[in-house]
N, C-alpha and C positions, 0 to 999 in steps of 0.2 A: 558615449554620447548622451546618453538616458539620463546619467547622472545630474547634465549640468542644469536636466530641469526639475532637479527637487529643488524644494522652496529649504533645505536646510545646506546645502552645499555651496562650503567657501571655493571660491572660483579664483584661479588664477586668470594673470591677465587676456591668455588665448581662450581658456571656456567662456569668460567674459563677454568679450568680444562677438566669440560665435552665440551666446543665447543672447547677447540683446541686437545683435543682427536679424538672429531668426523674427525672436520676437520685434522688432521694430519695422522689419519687411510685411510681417503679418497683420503689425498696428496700419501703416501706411497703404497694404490690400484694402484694409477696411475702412481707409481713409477715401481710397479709390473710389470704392464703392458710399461712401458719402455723399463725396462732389459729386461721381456720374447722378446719385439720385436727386441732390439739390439741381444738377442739371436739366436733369428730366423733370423735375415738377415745377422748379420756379425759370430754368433758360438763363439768358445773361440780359434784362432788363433793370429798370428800376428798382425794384422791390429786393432782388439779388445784389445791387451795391448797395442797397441800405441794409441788409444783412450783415455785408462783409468789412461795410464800415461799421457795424454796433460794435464789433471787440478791439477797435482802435482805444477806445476812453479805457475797459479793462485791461489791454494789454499796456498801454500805457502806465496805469499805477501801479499794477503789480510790478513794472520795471522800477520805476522812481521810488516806491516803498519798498520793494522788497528786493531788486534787478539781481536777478542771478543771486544773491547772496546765499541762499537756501544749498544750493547745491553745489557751491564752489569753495568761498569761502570758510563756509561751515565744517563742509569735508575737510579742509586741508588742516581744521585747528581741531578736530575730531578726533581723525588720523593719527595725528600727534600724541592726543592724550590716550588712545591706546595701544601704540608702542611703545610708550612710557610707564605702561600700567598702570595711568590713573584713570580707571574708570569711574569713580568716584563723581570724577572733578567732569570729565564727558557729561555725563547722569547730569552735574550741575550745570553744565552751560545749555544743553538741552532742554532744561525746564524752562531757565532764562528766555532763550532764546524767542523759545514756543510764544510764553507766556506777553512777554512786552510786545513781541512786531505783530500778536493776532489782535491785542488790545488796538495798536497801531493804525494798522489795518481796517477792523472794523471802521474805528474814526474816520478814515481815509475816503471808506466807502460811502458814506452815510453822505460828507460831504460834495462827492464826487455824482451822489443820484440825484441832490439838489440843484449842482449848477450842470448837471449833462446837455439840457439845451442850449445853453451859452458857448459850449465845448463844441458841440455838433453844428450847431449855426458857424461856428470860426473854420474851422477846421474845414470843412465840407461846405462851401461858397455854390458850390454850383447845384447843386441839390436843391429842387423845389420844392413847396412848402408842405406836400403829401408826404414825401420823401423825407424831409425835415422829420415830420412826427414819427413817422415808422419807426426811423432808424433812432430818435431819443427812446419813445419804445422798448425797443430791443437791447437798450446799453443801458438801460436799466434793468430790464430781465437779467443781463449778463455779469453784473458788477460782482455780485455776491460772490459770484465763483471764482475769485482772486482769493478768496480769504481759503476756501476748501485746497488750492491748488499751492497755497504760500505752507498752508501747516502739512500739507502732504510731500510738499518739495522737503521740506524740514527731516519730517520724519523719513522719507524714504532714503536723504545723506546719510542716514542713522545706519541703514542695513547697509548702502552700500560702501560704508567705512569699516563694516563687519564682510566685509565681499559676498554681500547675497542680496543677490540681484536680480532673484525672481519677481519678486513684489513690485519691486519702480517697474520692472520694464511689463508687467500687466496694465498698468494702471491705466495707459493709451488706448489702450485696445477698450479697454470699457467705457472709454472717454467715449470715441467714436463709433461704440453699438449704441450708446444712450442717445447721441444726436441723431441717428439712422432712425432708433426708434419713434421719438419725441415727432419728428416730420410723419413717419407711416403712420402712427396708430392717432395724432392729434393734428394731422393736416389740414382734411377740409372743415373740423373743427375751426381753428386758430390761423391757420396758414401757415405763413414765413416765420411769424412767432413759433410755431411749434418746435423749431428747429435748434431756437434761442433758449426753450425750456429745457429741452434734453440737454443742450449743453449743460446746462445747471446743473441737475440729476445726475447729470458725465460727471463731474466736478467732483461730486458726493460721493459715489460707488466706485472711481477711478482712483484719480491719485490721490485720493485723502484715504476713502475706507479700507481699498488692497492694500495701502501702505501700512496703515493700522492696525491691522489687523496680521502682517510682519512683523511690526515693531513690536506689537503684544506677547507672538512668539519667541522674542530672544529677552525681552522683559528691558526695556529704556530706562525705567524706573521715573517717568514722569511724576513731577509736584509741581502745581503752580508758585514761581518767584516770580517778583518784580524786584531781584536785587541787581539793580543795574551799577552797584560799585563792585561786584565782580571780576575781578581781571582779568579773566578769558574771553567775558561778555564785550570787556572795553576793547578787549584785542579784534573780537569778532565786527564791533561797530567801527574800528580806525579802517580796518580792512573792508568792508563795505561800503563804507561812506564814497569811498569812487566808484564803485558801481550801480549805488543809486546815482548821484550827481552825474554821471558820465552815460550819454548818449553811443552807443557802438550800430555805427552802421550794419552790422549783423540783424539787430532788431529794428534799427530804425528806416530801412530800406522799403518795409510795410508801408508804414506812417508815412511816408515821401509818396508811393505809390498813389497811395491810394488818395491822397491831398491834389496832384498833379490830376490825376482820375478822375474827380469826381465831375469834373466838365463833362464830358461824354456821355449820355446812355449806355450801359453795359460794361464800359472799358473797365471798370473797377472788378466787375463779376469775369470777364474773362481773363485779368489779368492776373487774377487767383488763383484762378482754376489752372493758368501755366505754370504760375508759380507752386501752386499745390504739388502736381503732378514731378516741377524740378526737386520739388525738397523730397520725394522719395529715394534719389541716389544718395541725396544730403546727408537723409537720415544714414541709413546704411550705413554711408564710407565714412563720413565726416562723426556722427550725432554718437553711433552707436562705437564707433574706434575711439572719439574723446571721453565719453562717457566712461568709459570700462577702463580707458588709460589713467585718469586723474588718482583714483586712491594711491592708484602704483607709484605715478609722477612723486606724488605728495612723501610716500614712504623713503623713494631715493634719495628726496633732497632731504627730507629730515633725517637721515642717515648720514648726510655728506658723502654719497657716492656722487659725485658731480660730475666725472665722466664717464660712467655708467649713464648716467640722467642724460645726459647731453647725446650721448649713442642713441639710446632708446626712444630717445624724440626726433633723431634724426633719421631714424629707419622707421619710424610710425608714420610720418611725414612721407620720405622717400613712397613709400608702398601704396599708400593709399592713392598719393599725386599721380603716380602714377600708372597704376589703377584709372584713376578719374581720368587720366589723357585720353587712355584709350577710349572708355565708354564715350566719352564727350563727343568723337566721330560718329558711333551709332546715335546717340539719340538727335541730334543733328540731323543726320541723313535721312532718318524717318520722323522726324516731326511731327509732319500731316499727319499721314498714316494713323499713324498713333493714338494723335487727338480727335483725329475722328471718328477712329475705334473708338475709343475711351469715354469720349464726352457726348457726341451728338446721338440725343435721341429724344421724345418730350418735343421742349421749347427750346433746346439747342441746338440749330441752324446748322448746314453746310458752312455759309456764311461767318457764325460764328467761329468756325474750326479753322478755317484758314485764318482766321486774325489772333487766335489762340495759339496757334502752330509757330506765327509769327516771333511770338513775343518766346513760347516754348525754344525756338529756333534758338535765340538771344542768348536767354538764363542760362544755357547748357555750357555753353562758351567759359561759364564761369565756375564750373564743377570742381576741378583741380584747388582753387581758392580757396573755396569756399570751403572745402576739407580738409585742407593744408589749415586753413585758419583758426580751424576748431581745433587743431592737435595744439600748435603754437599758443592761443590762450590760452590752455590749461595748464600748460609747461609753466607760464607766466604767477598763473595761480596758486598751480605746488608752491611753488619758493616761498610764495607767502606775501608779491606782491601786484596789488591791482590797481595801487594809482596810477604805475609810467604806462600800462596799456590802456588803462580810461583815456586819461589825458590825448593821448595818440592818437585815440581811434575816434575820441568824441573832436579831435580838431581834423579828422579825413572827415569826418562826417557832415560837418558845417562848412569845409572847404568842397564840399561835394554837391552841396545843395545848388550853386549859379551850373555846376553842369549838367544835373535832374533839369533844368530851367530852360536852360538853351537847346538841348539835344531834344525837350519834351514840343519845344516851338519850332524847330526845324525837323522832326521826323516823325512827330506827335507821340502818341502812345510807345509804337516802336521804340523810341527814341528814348524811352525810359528803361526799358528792358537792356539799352546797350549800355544807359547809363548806371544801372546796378551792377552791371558786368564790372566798367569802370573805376565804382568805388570800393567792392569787396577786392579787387584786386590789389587798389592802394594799400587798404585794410592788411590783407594778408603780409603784403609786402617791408610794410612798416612793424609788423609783430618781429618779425623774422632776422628785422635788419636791430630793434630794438633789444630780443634775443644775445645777439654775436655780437655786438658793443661791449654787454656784461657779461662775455665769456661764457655764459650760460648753456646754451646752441649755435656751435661756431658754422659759419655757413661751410667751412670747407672741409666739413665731417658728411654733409649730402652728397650724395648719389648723382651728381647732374650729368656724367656721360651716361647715365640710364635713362635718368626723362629725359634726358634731350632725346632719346631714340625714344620713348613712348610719345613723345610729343609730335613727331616725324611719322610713327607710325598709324597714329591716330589720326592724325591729320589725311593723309595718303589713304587709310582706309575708310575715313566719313567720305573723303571725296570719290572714291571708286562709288561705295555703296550709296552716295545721291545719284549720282548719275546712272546707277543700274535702277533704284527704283521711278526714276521718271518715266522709265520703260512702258509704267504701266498706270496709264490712265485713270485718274480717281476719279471718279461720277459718282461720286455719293452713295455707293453698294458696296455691303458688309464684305462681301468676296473681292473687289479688288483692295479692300483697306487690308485687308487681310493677307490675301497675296502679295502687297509694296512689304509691307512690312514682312513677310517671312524672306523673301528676295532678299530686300535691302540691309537683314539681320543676319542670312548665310552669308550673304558677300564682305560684309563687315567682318564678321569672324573669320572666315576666309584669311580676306587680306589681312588681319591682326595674326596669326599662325603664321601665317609664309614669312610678314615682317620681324614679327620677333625671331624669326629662323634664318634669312638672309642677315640681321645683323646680329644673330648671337648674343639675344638679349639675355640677361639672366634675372629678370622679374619672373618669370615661370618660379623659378626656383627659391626666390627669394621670398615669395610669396607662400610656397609650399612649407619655406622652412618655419618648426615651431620655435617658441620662445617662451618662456614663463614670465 
């Protein structure tokens, strides 16, 4: 177990797995502790949506210049050249690569600081004119650190096309001491800005310099090029090209949010803080199983084991899905509890936590999805191709917008939480069926008499365990949050043991067993 955290050991796909779980559980602690503390010094008021709106403008360009390409694309024509033995030609497309999208970039940004309050004025309509400047403010503190996080996504493809996997999966974790820090030690200095600096600083010493300073270990062999008549380089940009152009409701679910949001006081700062707290199982089941799978994916199909490929995505799928069923009943059943463990203390309200818990309520519904979707794009991406799933997912994603619209004016904020539910499910559902068309991942290689019993069983035991924790009255005291939740977390596992045993599930064992 020791082993798989030295920074020199090639990891197959289960060490993988297990060290960017650990480390990504450890990244997302520390993410925990982030939010709780922006919770406790800034609450969910003003100043708190115009924080969470400043990295809409950088998360944006980094998508449209750079969207996933770093880490996807890259990999899969890496990979290739060396199991081919050309490292040579790697060396060269890496220089390329670095060298034109940072020039890019740069550009990108420089433009993006000049028209940020044109951008923040459209975008964010309900935001009054204090608010307005804050949040221009802060998305310009913020821009820069697309360019640290584009060459460090780059370079860290680099290692883990060499399966070492130490270096990316630190990088988070520094991300999120730097922002912790940035607010403690320059709060009542700067304020809310303090928080936008450390991110910067995050940026620096996170996934650029840990990666860096990996890559220096196995030796990349960077030179700056700009020969963009390279071949690999043109292969690298045909395959890109739809994932900058193409919109995937995976990212742009944010953007929707927080656009819908921004009418209300707070709604944008609480609706983060659930969604924060949802993408912790994300990361986990979903982030850290696609991550660690793609080099693999990438190697089987450049191999032509195609069903080998197609097993291996159907039982990475299977296990996690339903994994995710189950959990999806506990975190459910305890919502509240949780959130107000977790979040209220400072300037965030009882109040607050019941409208948090609300929306937390929501997101969870959509766990299995949202896991299942992360396997399935990467599957898409091995093979080597990213238009049919852009195209796909950026027309769920515009045909998704009139029901963000209607569910947001009929249930309000709620009503947005069910409606993310709604389109990552399209989402997943459309990779899947897109998949088994191309014989790639045929649907009738999955496990469905198994999640249908994880699905039955999760279900059966979130509803036991709501109902045993209502037993116990929340008054806003750390002992009963405390008490619903250990309750409402035995009785869950509880009835998840007994269920898997009255139907003779065998995810127990499916789960236990290894694989390389």
């Amino acid at each position: 177990m020791l082993r798989i955290f030295r920074p020199s050991h090639q990891h197959s796909a289960l060490s993988a797995t297990l060290l960017l779980m650990t480390t990504i559980t450890l990244s997302r602690l520390i993410g925990y502790i982030r939010e709780a503390y922006i919770a406790y010094a800034f609450g969910a008021g003003q100043q708190t949506d115009a924080y969470v709106a400043a990295f809409t403008l950088p998360d944006w360009l980094n998508y449209i210049v750079a969207g996933g390409t770093a880490s996807i694309t890259f990999i899969s024509i890496y990979t290739r050249f060396l199991a081919e033995k050309r490292e040579q030609d790697a060396r060269r497309t890496f220089s390329i690569i670095i060298t034109v999208m940072t020039t890019v970039l740069v550009a990108a940004t420089v433009v993006a600081e000049i028209f940020t309050p044109q951008f923040v004025g459209w975008m964010f309509k309900g935001f009054n004119p204090e608010q307005m400047l804050l949040c221009v403010r802060l998305t310009r503190i913020l821009l820069p650190a697309q360019i640290f996080f584009y060459v460090g996504g780059v370079v860290s493809a680099v290692l883990l096309s060499h399966r070492l996997f130490l270096f990316p999966a630190l990088g988070p974790l520094l991300y999120n001491v730097a922002i912790i820090a940035g607010g403690v030690m320059a709060g009542r200095q700067l304020g809310i800005a303090s928080l936008a600096w450390g991110a910067l600083i995050g940026s620096v010493a996170g996934p650029f310099l840990i990666n860096a300073i990996g890559a220096a270990r196995i030796g990349t062999g960077y030179s700056p090029s700009f020969d963009t008549r390279n071949p690999a380089f043109r292969e690298w940009v045909r395959l890109s090209i739809p994932l900058m152009l193409g919109v995937s409701l995976v990212t742009a679910d944010d953007w929707i949010l927080r656009y819908f949001a921004s009418h209300g006081i707070g709604d944008i700062a609480r609706l983060n803080y659930a969604k924060r707290l949802f993408a912790v199982p994300i990361a986990i089941l979903g982030q850290a199983t696609g991550q660690a799978s793609l080099p693999f994916f990438s190697r089987l199909y450049g191999e032509r084991k195609f069903d080998e490929f197609g097993a291996i995505v159907n039982g990475s799928v299977y296990r996690i899905s339903a994994a995710s069923l189950l959990i999806t009943g506990w975190m459910m059943s305890i919502a509240l509890p949780l959130i107000d463990l977790v979040y209220r203390r400072g300037r965030f309200t009882l109040v607050d936590s019941h409208s948090t818990a609300a929306y937390f309520f929501w997101f969870s519904l959509s766990l299995a999805m949202w896991s299942a979707q992360a396997l399935y794009a990467r599957a898409f991406y091995a093979s080597g191709n990213t238009l049919t799933p852009m195209v796909a997912t950026s027309l769920i994603t515009v045909a998704s917008l009139p029901v963000y619209s209607f569910l947001f004016r009929t249930l309000s904020v709620t009503g947005l939480a069910i409606a993310s539910d709604i389109g990552i499910t399209a989402n997943a559902i459309a990779i899947a069926f897109l998949l088994h068309t191309r014989g790639m991942v045929l649907l009738s290689g999955m496990n469905w008499k198994e999640l249908g019993k994880s699905a039955v069983i999760g279900a059966l035991s979130g509803g036991i365990s709501y109902e045993v924790t209502r037993i116990i009255p929340l008054d806003g005291s750390r002992r009963s949050d405390l008490l619903a939740l250990a309750l409402g977390s035995l009785t869950w596992a509880a009835a998840v043991a007994i269920g898997l045993w009255l139907l003779k599930s065998g995810l127990p064992r499916d789960l236990r067993r290894r694989s390389s």
